[in-house]
Every structure is written in structure tokens, then in C-alpha cells.
C-alpha positions as CSV (number, residue, x, y, z in Angstrom):
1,X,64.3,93.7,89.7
2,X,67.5,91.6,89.8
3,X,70.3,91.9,92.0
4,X,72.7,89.7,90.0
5,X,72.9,90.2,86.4
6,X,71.6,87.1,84.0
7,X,74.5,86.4,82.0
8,X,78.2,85.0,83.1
9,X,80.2,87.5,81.4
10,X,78.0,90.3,83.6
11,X,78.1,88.5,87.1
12,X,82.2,88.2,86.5
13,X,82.0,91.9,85.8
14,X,80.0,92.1,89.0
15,X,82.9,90.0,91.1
16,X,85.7,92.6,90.0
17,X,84.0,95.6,90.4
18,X,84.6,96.5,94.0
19,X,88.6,95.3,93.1
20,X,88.7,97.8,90.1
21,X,87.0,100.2,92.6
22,X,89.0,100.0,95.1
23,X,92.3,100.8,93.0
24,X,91.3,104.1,92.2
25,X,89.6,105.4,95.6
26,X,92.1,104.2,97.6
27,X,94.6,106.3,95.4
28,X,92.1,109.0,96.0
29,X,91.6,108.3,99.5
30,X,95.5,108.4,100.1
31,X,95.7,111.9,98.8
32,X,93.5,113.4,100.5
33,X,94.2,112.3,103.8
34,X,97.8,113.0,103.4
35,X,97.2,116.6,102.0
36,X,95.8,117.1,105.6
37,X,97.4,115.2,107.9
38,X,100.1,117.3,109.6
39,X,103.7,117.0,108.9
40,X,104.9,114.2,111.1
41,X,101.6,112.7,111.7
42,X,100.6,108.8,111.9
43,X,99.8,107.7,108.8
44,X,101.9,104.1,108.7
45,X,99.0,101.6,110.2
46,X,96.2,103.0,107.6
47,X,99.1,103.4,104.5
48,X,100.2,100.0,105.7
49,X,96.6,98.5,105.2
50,X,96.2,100.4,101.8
51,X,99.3,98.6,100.2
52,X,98.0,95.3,101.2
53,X,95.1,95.8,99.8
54,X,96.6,96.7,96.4
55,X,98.4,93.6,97.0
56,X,95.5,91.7,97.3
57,X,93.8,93.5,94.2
58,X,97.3,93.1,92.0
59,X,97.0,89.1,92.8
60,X,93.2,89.3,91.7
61,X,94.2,91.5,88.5
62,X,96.8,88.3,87.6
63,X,95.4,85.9,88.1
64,X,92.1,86.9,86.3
65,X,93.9,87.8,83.3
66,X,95.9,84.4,83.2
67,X,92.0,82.7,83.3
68,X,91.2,84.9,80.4
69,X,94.3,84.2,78.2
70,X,93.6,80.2,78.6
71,X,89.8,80.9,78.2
72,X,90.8,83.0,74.4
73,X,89.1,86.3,76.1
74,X,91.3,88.4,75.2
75,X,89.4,91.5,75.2
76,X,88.6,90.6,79.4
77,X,92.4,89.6,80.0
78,X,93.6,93.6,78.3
79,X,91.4,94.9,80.7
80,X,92.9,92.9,83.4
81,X,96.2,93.9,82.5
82,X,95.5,97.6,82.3
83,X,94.4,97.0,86.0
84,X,97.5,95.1,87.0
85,X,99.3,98.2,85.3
86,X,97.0,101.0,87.6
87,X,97.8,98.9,90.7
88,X,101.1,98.9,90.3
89,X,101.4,102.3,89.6
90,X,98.9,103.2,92.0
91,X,100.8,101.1,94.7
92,X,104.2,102.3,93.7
93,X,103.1,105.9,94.3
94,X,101.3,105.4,97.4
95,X,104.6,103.6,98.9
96,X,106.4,106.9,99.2
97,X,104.2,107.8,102.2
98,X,104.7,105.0,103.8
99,X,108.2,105.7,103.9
100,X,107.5,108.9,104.9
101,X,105.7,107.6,107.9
């Protein structure tokens, strides 16, 4: 059994999986700890954590689908770019708590 898939193409798909991941659970995660914190609780240090994370993910998203434009892998970099689009979107929306907090 291998850990690490054969080809390039699969072990770059490999590298940006937990980034891609990450966008959507931490969107998820965000919910559903706000829907039971209680009104006023503290929820700025985690929140605070979250958005750099998306920041980190959001610099990941860009710069992999600037690689893939200059490499002519298109297909890759639109995937890239739908990703940079979820962040952002993702990010945006999960600011509001933080200026809740």
C-alpha cells in the first residue's frame, strides 16, 4: 500500500488537500460554535486564529494558481481560483463575529 500517490499531478493534489479542507470546516466549525456560545461570550482569540488561517490558505490558493497559469494548467489554476473565491467569502463571513466579539 502507498502513502503518497505515484504521479506529480496526485502528490500536488495531496499538498492542497488539508488547505481546501480546512476552508470549508473551519466555516463549519465557526457556526457551530457560535450557534452555542452565549450572547456575550469569548469567542475573539479562536475567531482571531480562524481568519489567519484563511489568510494563510488565501495566499496558498494565489499563489498556486499563479504556478498553474505559467505552467498552461489551466484546469488546476480554475480550481485554484474557485478556492481563492470560497476563502474569501468564507473569510468575509466569518469576520462579522469577530467584530461581534
Amino acid at each position: 500500500m502507498r502513502v503518497f500517490p505515484p504521479s506529480p499531478r496526485g502528490r500536488e493534489r495531496l499538498l492542497y488537500f488539508p488547505f481546501r479542507v480546512y476552508v470549508v470546516l473551519a466555516m463549519l466549525a465557526v457556526e457551530l460554535v457560535h450557534g452555542q456560545m452565549p450572547r456575550h461570550g469569548d469567542f475573539g482569540v479562536g475567531l482571531l486564529l480562524v481568519a489567519c488561517g484563511y489568510v494563510l490558505c488565501l495566499l496558498v490558493f494565489v499563489l498556486s494558481a499563479i504556478i498553474h497559469v505559467v505552467t498552461r494548467h489551466y484546469e488546476a489554476a480554475l480550481l485554484d481560483c474557485f478556492f481563492v473565491l470560497l476563502t474569501v467569502v468564507f473569510g468575509y463571513h466569518s469576520l462579522r463575529y469577530l467584530a461581534i466579539a
